[in-house]
N, CA, C and O atoms as a GROMACS GRO file, in nm:
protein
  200
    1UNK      N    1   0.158  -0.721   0.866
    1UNK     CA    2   0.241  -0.610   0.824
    1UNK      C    3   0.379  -0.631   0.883
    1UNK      O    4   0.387  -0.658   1.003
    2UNK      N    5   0.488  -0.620   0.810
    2UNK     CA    6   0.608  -0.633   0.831
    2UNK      C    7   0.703  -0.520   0.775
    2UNK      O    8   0.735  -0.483   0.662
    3UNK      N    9   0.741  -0.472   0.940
    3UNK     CA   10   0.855  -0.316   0.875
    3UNK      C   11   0.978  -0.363   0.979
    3UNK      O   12   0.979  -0.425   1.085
    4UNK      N   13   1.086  -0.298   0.890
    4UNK     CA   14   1.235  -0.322   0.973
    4UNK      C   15   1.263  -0.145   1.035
    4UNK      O   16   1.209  -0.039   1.003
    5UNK      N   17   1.337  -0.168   1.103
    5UNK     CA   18   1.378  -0.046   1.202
    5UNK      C   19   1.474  -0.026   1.137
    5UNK      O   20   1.554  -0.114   1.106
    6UNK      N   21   1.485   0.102   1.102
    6UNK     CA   22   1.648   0.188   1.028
    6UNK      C   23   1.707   0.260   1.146
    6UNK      O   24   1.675   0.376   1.174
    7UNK      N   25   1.779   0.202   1.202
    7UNK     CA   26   1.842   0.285   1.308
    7UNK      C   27   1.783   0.369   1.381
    7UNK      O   28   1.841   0.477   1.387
    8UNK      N   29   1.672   0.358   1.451
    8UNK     CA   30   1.595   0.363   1.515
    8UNK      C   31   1.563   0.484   1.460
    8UNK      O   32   1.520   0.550   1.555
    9UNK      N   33   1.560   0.549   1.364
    9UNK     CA   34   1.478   0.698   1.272
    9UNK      C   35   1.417   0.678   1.196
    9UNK      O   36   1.410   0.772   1.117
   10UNK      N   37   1.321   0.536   1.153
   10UNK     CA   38   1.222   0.496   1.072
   10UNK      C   39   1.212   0.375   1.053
   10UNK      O   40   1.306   0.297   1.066
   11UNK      N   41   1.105   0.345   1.023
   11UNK     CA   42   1.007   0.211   0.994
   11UNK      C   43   1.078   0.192   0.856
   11UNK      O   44   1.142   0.296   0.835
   12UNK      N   45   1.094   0.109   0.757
   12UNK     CA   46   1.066   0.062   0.662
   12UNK      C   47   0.976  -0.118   0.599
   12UNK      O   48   1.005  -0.237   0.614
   13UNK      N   49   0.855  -0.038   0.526
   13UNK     CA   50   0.774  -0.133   0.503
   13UNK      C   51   0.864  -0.247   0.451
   13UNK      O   52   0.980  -0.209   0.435
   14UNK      N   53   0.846  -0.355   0.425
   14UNK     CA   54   0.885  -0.495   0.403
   14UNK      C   55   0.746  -0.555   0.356
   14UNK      O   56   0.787  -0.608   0.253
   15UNK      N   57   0.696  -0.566   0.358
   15UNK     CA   58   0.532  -0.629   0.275
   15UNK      C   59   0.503  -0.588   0.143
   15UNK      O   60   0.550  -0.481   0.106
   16UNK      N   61   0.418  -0.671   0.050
   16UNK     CA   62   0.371  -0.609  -0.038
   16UNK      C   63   0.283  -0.633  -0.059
   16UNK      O   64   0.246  -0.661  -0.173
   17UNK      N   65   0.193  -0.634   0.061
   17UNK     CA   66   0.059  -0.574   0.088
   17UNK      C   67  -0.016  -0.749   0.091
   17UNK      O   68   0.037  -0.859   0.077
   18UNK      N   69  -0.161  -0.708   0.117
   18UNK     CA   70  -0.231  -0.850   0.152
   18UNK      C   71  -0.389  -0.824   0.159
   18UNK      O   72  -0.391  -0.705   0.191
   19UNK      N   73  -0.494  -0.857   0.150
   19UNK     CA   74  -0.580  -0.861   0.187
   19UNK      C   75  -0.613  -0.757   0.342
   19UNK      O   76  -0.649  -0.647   0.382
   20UNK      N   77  -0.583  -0.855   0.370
   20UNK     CA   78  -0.587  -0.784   0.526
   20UNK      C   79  -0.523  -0.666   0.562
   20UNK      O   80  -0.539  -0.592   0.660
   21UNK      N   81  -0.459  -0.661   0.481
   21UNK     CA   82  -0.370  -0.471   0.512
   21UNK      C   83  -0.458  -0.350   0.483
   21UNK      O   84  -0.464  -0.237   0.533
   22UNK      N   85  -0.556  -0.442   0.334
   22UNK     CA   86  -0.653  -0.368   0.251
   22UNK      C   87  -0.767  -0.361   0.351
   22UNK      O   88  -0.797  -0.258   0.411
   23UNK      N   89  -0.810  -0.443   0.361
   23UNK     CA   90  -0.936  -0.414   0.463
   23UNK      C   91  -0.906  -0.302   0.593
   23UNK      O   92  -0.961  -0.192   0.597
   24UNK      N   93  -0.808  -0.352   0.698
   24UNK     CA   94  -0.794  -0.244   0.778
   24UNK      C   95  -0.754  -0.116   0.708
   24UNK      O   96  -0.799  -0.009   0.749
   25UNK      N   97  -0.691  -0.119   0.627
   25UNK     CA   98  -0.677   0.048   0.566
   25UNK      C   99  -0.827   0.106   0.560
   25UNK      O  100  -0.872   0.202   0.622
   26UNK      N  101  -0.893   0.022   0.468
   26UNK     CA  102  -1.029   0.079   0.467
   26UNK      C  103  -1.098   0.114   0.558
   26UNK      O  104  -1.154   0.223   0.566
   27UNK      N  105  -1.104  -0.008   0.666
   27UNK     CA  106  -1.242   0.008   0.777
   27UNK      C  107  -1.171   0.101   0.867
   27UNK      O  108  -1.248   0.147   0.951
   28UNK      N  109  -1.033   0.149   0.879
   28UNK     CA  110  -0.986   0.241   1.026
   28UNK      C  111  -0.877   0.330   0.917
   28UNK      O  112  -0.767   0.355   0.967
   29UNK      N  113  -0.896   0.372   0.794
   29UNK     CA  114  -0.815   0.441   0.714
   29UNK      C  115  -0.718   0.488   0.819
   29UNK      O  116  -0.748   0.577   0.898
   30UNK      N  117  -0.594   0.425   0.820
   30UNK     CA  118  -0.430   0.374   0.812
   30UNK      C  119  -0.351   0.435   0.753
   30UNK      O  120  -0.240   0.462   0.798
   31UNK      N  121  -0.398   0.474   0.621
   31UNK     CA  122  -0.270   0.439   0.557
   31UNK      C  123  -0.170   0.401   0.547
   31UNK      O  124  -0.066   0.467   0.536
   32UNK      N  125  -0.190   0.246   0.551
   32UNK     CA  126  -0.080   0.155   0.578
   32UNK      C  127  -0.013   0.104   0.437
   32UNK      O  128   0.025  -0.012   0.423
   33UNK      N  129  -0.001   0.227   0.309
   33UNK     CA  130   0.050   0.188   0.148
   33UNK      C  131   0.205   0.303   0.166
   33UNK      O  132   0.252   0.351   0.063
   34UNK      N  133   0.243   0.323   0.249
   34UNK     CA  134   0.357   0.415   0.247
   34UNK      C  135   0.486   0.291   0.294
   34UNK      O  136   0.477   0.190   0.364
   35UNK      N  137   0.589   0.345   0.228
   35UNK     CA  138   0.722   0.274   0.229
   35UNK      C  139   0.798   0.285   0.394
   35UNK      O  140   0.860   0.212   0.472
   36UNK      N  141   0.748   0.424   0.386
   36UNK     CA  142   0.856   0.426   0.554
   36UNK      C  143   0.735   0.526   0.629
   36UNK      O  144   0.649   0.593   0.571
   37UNK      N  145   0.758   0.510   0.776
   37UNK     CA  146   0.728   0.536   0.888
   37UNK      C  147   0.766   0.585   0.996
   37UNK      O  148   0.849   0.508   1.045
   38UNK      N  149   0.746   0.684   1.067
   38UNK     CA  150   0.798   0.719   1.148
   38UNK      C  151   0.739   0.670   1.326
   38UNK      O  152   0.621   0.686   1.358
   39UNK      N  153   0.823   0.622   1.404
   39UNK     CA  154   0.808   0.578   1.484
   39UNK      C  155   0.651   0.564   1.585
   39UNK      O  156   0.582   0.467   1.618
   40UNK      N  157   0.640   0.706   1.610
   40UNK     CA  158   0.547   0.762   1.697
   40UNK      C  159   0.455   0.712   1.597
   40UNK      O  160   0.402   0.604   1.625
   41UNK      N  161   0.416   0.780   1.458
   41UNK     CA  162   0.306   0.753   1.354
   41UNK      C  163   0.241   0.601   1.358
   41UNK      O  164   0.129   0.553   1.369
   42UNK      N  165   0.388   0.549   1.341
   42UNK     CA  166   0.315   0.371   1.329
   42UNK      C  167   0.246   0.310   1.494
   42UNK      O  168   0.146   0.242   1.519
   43UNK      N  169   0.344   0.366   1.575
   43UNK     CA  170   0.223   0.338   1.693
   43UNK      C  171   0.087   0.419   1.726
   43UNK      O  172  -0.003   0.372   1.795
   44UNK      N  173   0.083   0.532   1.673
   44UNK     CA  174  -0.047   0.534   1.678
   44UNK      C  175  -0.135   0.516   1.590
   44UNK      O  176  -0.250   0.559   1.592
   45UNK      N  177  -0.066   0.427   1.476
   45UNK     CA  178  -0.160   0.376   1.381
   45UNK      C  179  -0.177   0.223   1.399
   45UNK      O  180  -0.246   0.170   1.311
   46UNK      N  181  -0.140   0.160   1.472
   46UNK     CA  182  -0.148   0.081   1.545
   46UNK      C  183  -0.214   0.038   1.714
   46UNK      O  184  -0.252  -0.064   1.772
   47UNK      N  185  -0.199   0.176   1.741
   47UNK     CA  186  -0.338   0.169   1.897
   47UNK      C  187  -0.423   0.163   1.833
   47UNK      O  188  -0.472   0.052   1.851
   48UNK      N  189  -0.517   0.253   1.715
   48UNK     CA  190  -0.635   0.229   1.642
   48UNK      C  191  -0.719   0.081   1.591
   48UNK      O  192  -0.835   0.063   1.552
   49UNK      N  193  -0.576  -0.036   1.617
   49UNK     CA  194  -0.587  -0.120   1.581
   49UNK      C  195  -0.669  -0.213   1.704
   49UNK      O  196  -0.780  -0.263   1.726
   50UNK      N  197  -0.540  -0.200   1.763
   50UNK     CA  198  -0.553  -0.291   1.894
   50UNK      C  199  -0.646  -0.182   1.982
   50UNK      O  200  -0.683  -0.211   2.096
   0.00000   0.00000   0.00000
């Protein structure tokens, strides 16, 4: 998964998606199909990970 930092007030996705984005969405539902992100959100959708 690849997102760029907008001035440090959001994520924006950069991917268009993969296998592997699909699976973890599924097995730890993520929702990792949204365009932008907010900071706090993506790290804790990301501790779930790791």
């Amino acid at each position: 998964m690849e997102v760029a930092n907008i001035e440090d007030m959001c994520y924006m996705s950069t991917y268009t998606g993969s296998q592997v984005c699909t699976a973890l969405n599924a097995a730890f539902g993520l929702g990792l199909d949204r365009k932008y992100y907010q900071p706090k959100e993506l790290n804790k959708k990301l501790k779930k990970i790791f």
